[in-house]
Every structure is written in C-alpha cells, then in structure tokens.
N, C-alpha and C positions, 0 to 999 in steps of 0.2 A: 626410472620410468615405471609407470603405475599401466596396466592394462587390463583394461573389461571386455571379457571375449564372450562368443556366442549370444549374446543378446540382439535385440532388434530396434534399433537405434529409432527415437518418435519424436519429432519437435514439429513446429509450423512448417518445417520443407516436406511432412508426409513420415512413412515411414521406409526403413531397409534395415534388413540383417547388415552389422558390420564392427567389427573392433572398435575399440576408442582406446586411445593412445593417451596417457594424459604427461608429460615433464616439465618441471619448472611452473606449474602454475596453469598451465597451458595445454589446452586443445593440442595434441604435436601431431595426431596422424586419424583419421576414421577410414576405416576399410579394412585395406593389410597392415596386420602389425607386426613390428619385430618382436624377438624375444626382449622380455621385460625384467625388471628386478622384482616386481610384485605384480601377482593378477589376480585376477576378482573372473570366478566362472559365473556369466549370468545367461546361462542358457535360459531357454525359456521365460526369460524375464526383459523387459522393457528400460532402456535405457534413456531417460528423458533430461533436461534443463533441470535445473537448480529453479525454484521459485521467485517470483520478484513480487513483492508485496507492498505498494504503493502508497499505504496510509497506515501505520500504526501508531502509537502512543507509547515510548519505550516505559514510561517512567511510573505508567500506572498497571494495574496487577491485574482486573478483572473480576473485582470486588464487586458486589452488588449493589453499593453506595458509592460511586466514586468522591463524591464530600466527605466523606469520611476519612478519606489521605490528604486532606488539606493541609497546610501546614507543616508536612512531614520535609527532616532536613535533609540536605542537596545529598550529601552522604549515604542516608534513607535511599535516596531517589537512587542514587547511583549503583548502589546494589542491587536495587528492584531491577535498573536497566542491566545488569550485566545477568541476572537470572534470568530476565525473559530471552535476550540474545543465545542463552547457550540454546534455553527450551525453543525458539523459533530456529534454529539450526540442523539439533534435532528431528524438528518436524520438516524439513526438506527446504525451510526456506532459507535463501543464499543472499538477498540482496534485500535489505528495506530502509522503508522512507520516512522517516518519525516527521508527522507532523503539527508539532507543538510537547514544548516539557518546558519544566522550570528553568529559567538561567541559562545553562550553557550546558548542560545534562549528558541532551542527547547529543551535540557537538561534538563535546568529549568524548562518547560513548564508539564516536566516529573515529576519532584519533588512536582509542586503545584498540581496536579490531584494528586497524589497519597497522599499529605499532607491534603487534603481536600480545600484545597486555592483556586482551580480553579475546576468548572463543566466540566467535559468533558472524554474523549474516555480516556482509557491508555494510556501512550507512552511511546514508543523504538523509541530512538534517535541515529543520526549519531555525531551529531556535527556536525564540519565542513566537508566538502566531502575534500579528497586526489585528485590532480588535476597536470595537468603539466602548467609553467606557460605560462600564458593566455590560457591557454584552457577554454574545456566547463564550466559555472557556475563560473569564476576565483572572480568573484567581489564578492560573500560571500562565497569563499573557502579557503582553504589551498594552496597555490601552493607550488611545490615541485619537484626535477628533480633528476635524479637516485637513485640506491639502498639506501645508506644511507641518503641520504632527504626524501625520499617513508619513510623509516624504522624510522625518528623521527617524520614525521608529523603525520604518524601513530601512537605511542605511544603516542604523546600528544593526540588525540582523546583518545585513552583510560583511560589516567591519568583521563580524564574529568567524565568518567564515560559511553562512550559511548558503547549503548547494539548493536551496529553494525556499521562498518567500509565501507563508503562507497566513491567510486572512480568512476573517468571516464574513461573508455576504445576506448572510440571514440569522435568526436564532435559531437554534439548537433545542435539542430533548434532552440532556442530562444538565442543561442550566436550571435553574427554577425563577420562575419569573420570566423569561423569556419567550417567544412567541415562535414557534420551529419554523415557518415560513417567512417571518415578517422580516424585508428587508432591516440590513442593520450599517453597517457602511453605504456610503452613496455611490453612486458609479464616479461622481467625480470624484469621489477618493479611493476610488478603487483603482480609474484608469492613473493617477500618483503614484498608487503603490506597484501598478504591473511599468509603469515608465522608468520608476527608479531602479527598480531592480533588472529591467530589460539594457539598464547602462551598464551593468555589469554582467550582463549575458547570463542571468540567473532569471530561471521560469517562477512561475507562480503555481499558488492554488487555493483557490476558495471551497469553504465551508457553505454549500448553501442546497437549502430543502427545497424553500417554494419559488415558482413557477417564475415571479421578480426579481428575487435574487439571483437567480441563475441567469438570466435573462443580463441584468445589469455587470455581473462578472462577466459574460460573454464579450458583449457590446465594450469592453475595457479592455480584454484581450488577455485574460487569464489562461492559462496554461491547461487548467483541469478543475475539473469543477467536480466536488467532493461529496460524494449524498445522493444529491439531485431526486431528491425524492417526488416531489412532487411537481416531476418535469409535467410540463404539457404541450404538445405537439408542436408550436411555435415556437418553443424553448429549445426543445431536438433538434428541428429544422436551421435554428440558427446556429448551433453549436455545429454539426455537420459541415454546414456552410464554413465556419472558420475554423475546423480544425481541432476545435474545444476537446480534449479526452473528459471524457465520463469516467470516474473512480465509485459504484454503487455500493460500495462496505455494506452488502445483506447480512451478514455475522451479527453488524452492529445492530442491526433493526429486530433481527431474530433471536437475539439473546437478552434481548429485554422482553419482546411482545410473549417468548417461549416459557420464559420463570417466571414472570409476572411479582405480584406485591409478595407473594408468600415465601419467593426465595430473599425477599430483603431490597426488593428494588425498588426507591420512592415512587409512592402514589402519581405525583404528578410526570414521572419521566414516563412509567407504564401507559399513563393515559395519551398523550402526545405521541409515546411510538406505533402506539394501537391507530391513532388517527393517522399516522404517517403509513402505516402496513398495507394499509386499505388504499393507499393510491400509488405503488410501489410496483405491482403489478404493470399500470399502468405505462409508468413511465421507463421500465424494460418494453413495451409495445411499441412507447413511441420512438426511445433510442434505434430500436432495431431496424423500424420501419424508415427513419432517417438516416442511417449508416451511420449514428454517430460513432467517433473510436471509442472503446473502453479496454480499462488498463485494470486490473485485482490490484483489490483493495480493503484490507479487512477493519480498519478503523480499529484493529486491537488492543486491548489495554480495558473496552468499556466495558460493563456488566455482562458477566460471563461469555467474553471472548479473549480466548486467551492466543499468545501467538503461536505456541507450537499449534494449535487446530486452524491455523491458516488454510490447510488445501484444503478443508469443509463450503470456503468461499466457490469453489469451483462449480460441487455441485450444487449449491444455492442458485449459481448463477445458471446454469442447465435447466434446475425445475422455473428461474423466470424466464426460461425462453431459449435461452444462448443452446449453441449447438455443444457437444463436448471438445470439438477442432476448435470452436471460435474459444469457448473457456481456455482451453490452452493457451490460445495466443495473447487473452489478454493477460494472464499469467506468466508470459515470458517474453516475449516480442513486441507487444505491446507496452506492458510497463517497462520493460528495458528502455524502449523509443521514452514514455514520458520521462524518465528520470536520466535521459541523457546518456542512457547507455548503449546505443543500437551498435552494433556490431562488436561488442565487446561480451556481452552475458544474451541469456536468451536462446541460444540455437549449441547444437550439436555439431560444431562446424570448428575445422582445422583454424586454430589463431586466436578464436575465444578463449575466454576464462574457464576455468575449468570447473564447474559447476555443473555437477551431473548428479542426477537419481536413479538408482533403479530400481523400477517397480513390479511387482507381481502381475499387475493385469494393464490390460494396454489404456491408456488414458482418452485415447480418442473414439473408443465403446464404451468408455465407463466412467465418467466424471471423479466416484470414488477413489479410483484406483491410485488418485495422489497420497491417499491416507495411508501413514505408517509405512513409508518407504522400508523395504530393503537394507539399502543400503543408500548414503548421503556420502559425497563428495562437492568441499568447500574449496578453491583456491586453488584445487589440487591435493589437498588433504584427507584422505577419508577420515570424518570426525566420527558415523556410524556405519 
C-alpha cells in the first residue's frame, strides 16, 4: 500500500484535507489511512486527478513542419509514440486519446501501455481518421467518398479495435490547399459514419473549424467536435441542445500563431491560424454562454506543442474565459465522461484508478499550478 498524507485532496467534488490510500492500482481509502508500506508526505501540497487529454497525435513530434515526417516508417512512428508517452506521463498526464496516426500506430501503442511493454498515459485510439479524399490529414488517413466508403472505412477502424471513430468535417490548417472552415464530408456521410460506429457502441469525433461543419457534425450525432473554431452562436446553441462535447485544443492554435514563419512553420498554415485566432475568442463566448460541455484537449504532436506541456491547455483555457474549477473539470471529469471513462479515472474518490498528482499550488486559484507536478502517480505507480 502507497499513501499520500497531509495533503489537501482537489478534484471537481471541491476540496478537503485528507490521506489517500492507493493498492493494487486503486483508489483503496481517502481520509483515514492505515499504516502503509510506502508514503509520500505532501503536506502543504495539493493532491489532484491524473490528467485526461482528449485529442492528441501520438505519432508526430511537434516539429514545425509536420510534412516534413511524411513518409517516415511505422517503426519511426513507433518510437516517436513510445517517447512522447513516457514525456506526456511525465508531465502529469495519465489517460489520452490519439486521434489519428498511421496504420495501427497508435492501437498498438494502446496494447503496449496496457501490456506493460511501454511507460505511459492509457490509450483510446482512433486508428486511422475517416477523411474525403485529399482532404484534411489525407496522408495518414483513410480516404473515403460517400455513404458506403464512409460505412467500410468505418468498420475497418473498428475491426482494428478502435475505442473511437474519428472524421473530418471541414479543412484543416496544417493541410495545404485546404480551406480550415470549408465543409469536407457531408452530413450524410457523416451521419454513416456516427451510425456505423454507434452499432458497435463506439463514439465518434469530428475535426471541424467553421461554423458548417460543426453544425453538420452535430445534426449527425457526433460525439465531440474538435476545434470548433469558428463556432457561432447557433452552432453552440445546437451542440448544448445535444449534448455535443466541445474539445478547443488552444496549444494547437497558439503554437503556431506564437512562432509564426520564423521558427520554420509554412507560410500558409501561419496565415490560416492567424485567421482562425481572431474568431477563437469568440467561440469560447458563445460555448460558455450556451453551456456547451468541454472536455481538454490539446491536439498534441502539431507545431510546437508537445504532450508533456499538456496542463499549459488549462490555462489557455482560463485566459479564454473558463473559470479555473470549470478547466479542471474539463481536464478530468469531463474528458473522462467523453472517453468513456466516468467513474473510473477523473476524481479523487475510493474505487477509481489510481491516477493522482500532487501539486505545489492549489489548481482551483491558479490554472498554472498543473505545471511541473510534484510528484505523478500512474495506475498506482509513482512514475515521478
């Protein structure tokens, strides 16, 4: 038995002074603890969830060209995924979503963590993302054009094992050629791909900026809807209405409009996310103003965002508006809920996984304060 004593225990239930008890993987007691075989003294320190990070890219690095890893073999990939897992573990996060790699990448990537083969966060994989062809992402995707190509590229994803089905609804900024709001799948093949995969009780999640595509992922019954940049009030309004989780990956928008061309990032994705930055703002206004859910989400892997600086998401999300309680919850109870994990990871609570942080300053005053944890506890593991 592992115990954290004198800390003051913070998740979405608020906060309390109180031990935490971890054995077997497991949440085993919060309050009074018995004597332990190992204890961790965190007085004056804050005791929080393990991270849940909803969108990343296991398979690419954070380069300032993402074209420039094209190409590279499964091998390549597979080491680049097993480096950013240990480094996204490291930086406090315990659970993430890859969505989209080459071939079976990050699948795999899913089976070595959970096999013991590989250090790192959980993972729920897409496989390949469902795409129209040459659209967004087309060079490690699927391409596929109407109902019944939507409907078999779709089930190969799941034949593979995939724990979510993810698509593009509009273009993209790190495509070239591509238009970042212009729808790209239709809704009737969008509502194909959220049917086929809802037979096997696998969610979805669309890739989509403007104000159409989100609209048309919605109206199909997508799961979560990725980006959303350039939501507009009637877009929030309907996604509230159904439930839609928002995923805003700000990392991704801000680590290209922040380096700009001079750290090496193409001309044409700078200018696109410059035009997306500008209505980014907004659509934090109209999510909040709607109640739509939002889940963290850092879109990791693209031009200088890497995954260990995951909890920087947090306070991204604070300066557009979110409270530091509401960041929290979409960082841990929130994406836990999208990814299927609610009552399993997420909370600080006897029965959960044992996915704990503790932090130097309390996270629900300070956004920051997820940065550079302490100390990390994965599975029950302390890995830092």
């Amino acid at each position: 038995m592992l115990a954290l004593r004198g800390g003051t225990v913070v998740d979405a239930g608020g906060t309390r002074k109180a031990d935490v008890a971890v054995e077997d993987g497991e949440i085993a007691a919060v309050g009074d603890v018995p004597d332990a075989d190992e204890e961790i003294d965190a007085t004056g320190q804050f005791v929080a969830p393990g991270l849940v990070d909803a969108h990343v890219h296991l398979t690419l690095d954070g380069r300032p060209d993402p074209g420039s890893a094209r190409g590279a073999s499964e091998a390549t990939l597979a080491y680049r995924a097993a480096n950013n897992l240990e480094s996204a573990l490291d930086g406090g996060v315990t659970t993430v979503r890859d969505l989209g790699a080459a071939a079976s990448v990050a699948l795999d990537a899913a089976d070595a963590v959970e096999s013991g083969v590989l250090d790192g966060p959980r993972v729920l994989a897409c496989g390949q993302s469902v795409v129209m062809t040459g659209g967004h992402g087309h060079w490690h995707a699927r391409e596929a054009d109407g109902v019944a190509e939507v409907q078999k590229a779709t089930r190969e994803q799941l034949k593979r094992g995939a724990d979510v089905v993810k698509t593009m609804a509009t273009g993209g900024v790190l495509t070239e050629g591509a238009l970042t709001g212009a729808p790209e799948l239709t809704e009737e093949e969008l509502s194909a791909l959220v049917e086929t995969a809802a037979a096997k009780r696998v969610p979805t999640a669309a890739h989509a900026h403007g104000a159409a595509g989100i609209k048309n992922a919605t109206r199909a019954g997508i799961t979560s809807v990725e980006h959303g940049t350039f939501m507009d009030r009637e877009a929030a309004e309907l996604m509230a209405d159904r439930g839609t989780y928002w995923v805003p990956t700000a990392k991704a928008l801000h680590g290209i409009v922040d380096a700009g061309t001079e750290a090496g990032i193409p001309e044409f994705a700078v200018r696109k996310a410059e035009e997306a930055a500008e209505a980014f703002d907004e659509a934090f206004d109209h999510a909040i103003e709607a109640g739509v859910p939002i889940a963290m989400g850092t879109d990791a892997g693209t031009p200088f965002n890497h995954l260990a600086d995951a909890p920087e998401e947090l306070a991204l999300m604070v300066d557009h508006g979110l409270s530091p309680a509401a960041a929290l919850e979409a960082a841990t109870v929130n994406a836990a809920d999208l990814l299927g994990l609610d009552g399993e990871v997420g909370r600080v609570i006897e029965g959960y996984r044992a996915d704990l942080l503790i932090l130097d300053g309390d996270p629900l005053d300070d956004a920051t304060a997820w940065q550079s944890p302490a100390r990390v506890v994965a599975d029950g593991t302390v890995v830092r």
